[in-house]
N, C-alpha and C positions, 0 to 999 in steps of 0.2 A: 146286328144288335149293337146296340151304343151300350158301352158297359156303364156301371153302375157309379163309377168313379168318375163318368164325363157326364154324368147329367145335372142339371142346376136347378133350382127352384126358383119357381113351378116345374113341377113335371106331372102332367095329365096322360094318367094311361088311354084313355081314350081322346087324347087329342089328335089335330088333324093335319097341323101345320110343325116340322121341327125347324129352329130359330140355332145356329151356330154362332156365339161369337167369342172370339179371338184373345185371349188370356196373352196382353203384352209381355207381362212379368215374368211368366211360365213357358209361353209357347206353347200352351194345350190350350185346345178347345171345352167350352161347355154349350152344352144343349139344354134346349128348354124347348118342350113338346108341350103345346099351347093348343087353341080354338081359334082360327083363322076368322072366324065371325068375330067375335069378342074385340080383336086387336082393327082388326078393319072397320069393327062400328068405329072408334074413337079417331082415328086418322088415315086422313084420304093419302097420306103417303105410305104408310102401312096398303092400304089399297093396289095403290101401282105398284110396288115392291112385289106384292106378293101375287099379281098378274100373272107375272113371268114364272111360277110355282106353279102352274099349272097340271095337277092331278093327271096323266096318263100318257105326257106330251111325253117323244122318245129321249130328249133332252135334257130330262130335269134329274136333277138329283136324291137318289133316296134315303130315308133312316129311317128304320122303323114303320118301312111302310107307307110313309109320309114323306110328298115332297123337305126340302131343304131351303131356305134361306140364309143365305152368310149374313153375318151382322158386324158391321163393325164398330163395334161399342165394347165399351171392357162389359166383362159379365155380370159384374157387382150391383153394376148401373143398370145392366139392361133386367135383370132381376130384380130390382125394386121397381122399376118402370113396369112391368109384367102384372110383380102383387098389386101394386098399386092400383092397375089395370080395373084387374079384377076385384077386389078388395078397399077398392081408397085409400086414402093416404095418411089422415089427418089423425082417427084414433091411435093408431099405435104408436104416434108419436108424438111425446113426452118431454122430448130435450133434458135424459135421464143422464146423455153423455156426450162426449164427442161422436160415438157412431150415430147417433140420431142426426145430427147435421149433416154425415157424410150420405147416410141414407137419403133426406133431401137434394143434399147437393146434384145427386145421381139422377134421382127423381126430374128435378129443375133441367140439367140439363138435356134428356133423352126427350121430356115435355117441349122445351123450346127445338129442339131439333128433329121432330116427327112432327110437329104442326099440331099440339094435342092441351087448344086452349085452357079446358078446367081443369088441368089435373097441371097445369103451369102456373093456374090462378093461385091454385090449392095450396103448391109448393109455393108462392111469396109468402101467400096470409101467415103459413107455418113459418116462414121466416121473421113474419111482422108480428109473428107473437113474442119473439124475443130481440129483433132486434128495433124498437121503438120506430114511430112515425109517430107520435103524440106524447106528449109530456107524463102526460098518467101512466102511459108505457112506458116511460125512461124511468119514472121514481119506484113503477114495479119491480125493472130490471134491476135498478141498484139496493133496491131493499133483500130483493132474492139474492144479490149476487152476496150481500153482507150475511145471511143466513145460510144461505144453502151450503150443505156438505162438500167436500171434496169427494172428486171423481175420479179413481187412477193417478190419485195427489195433484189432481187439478181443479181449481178453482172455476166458479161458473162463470159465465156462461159452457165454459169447458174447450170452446172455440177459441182461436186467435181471429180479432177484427180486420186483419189483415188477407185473414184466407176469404170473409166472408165478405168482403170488400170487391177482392179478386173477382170470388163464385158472382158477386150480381155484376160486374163488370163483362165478365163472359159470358154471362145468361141475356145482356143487355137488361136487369131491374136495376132501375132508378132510386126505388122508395127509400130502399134499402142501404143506402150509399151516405145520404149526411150523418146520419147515426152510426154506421161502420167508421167512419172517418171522424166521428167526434169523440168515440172512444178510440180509435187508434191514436187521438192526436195525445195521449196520452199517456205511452211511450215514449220514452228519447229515439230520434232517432238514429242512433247511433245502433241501438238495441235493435230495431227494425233492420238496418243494413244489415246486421252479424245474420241475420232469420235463425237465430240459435236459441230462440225461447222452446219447452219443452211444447206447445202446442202449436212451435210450426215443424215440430218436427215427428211428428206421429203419422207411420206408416200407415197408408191407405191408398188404393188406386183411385179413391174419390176426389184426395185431399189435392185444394185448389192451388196456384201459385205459391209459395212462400216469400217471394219477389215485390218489392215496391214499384212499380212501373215510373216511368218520368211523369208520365202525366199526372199520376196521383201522388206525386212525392210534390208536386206544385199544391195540389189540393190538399195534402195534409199539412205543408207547409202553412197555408191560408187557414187553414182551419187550427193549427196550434197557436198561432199568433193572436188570432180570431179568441183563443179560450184564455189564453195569457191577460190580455186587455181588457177583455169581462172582466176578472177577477180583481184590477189591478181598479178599474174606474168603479164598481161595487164600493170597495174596502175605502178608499178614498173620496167618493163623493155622497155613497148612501149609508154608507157607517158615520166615517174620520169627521168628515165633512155636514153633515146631516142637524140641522136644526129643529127644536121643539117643535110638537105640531100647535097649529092655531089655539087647540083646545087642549096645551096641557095644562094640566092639574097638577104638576109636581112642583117642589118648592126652587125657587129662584137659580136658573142656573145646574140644575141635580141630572136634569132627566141628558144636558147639554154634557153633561160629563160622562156619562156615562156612554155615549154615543163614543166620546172622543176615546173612551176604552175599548170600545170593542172595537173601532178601527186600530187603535194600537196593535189588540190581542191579534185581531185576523193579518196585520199587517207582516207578524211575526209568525203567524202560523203555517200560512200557504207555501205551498211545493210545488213546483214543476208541475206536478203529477194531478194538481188539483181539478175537478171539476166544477165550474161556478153553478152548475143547477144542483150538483149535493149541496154545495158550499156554503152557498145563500140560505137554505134549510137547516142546516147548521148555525148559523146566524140568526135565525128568528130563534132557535132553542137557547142561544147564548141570551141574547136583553129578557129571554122571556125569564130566567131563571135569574136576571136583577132587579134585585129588589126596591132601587134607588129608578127603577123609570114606572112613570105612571101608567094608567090605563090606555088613554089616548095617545099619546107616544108609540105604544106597543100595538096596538091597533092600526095608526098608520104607518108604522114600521113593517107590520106584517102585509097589511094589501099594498104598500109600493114593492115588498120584494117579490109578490105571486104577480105583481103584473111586470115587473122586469122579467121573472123566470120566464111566464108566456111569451114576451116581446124574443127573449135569446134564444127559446125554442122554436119559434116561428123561424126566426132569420138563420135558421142553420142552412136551409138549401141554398137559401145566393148566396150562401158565403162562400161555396163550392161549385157556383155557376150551372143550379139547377134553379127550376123553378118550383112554387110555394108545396107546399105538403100535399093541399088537395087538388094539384095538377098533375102532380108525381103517381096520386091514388089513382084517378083517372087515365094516366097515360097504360100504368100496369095494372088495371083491374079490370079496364074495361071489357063486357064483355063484347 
């Protein structure tokens, strides 16, 4: 009998298959007593693994009654990868905390390494709900991240983009990668070397690298640089810089001055730390709330800054030597 302190969840008293895997941290095993049907419909290598498990062979190993399979996955993982299984992935997860993403994270990786295409699919979408592939996805993200509560005295997304960066770097997703990397660029990286922020440092046997690899210390290089220069050509050529539109209506020289303040103002605003797709939204709320620009000024103030926002959103993947958003959709979605 497996006692009751080594078994994991799932555990089916009437299952048929017991699954062992290997607790690094501890050096104890947990069991998970499963439905060898269930696990075999969804992957042909669940299939050949469990060949060899053969019910009544003089060989095989028993618990419970039930052949054995060793696993060698931490339990954490192989335990969301099971519920999931059985259950889906997607409702009970919320992104309420940092364990919802390690939960995925576990998910993503057992999914790409058992061959177990939809429940891999399942796991990016869940990550592409929070980590943007389209613009109206980033302005949710930032609007949430400026509202939503603290979690264990952490701020949302509750993830460090450094671990979620890593997670689709080892998972091989793509999608996921210029927006990890456009909010990492956001960080000093001085701050990134030490990996001494509180949420690279929360224990979990899920939690991905805390480490900048060389390769993507080139790409976050490229992409800090990349957000620095937006910010710098904005304030200077579509503020500082920015002339009447054809059809203003403001008196002689009024709507020109006021232009020339708010590149002043943003000139002296920006941080290191800036983002130009908040930045710029910030920027339409600044002239909108002066009273010295006219109508038409402020109108084509606003549609040049939504079609720059688009143009910087677009070009986030080559800036990191991927290709466009909806090649990335395609490379990781397909079914």
């Amino acid at each position: 009998m497996i006692p009751h302190s080594a078994r994991g969840e799932p555990w089916f008293d009437d299952g048929n298959i017991v699954l062992f895997a290997e607790d690094t941290d501890s050096d104890a095993s947990v069991a998970f007593k499963v439905h060898r049907g269930v696990l075999v419909r969804h992957s042909e290598i669940f299939q050949s693994m469990f060949e060899l498990a053969t019910p009544g062979a003089s060989d095989v190993e028993l618990a419970e009654g039930c052949p054995v399979v060793r696993m060698h996955d931490r339990p954490a993982e192989l335990s969301a990868l099971i519920r999931a299984l059985y259950d889906g992935l997607g409702a009970s997860l919320e992104h309420r905390g940092i364990q919802d993403f390690y939960r995925v994270a576990g998910v993503l990786r057992l999914a790409t390494k058992y061959f177990i295409p939809y429940l891999r699919r399942e796991a990016i979408c869940h990550l592409m709900k929070i980590w943007p592939y389209t613009l109206e996805g980033h302005d949710r993200f930032v609007e949430r991240a400026v509202n939503a509560p603290l979690v264990d005295d952490m701020t949302y997304p509750y993830v460090h983009p450094l671990h979620v960066l890593n997670l689709a770097r080892e998972t091989h997703v793509s999608i996921i990668i210029p927006s990890a990397l456009y909010f990492l660029s956001l960080y000093c990286l001085s701050d990134i070397l030490k990996a001494d922020h509180p949420k690279l440092r929360v224990e979990h046997p899920s939690r991905p690298s805390s480490e900048l690899s060389a390769h993507d210390l080139e790409k976050y290089t490229l992409m800090f640089q990349h957000r620095i220069n937006v910010v710098l050509d904005f304030i200077r050529q579509q503020c500082g810089g920015r002339a009447p539109a054809k059809t203003c209506q403001g008196q002689p020289g009024l709507c020109q001055k006021a232009f020339n303040r708010l590149g002043s103002k943003l000139s002296r605003s920006w941080v290191v730390r800036t983002g130009p797709l908040h930045y710029t939204v910030q920027a339409i709320d600044e002239l909108t709330d002066d009273p010295n620009v006219c109508r038409p000024c402020r109108r084509a103030f606003r549609a040049d800054v939504v079609a720059l926002r688009e143009r910087i959103w677009e070009g986030l993947p080559g800036i990191v030597g991927l290709p466009s958003w909806k090649e990335l959709e395609r490379m990781d979605l397909a079914s």
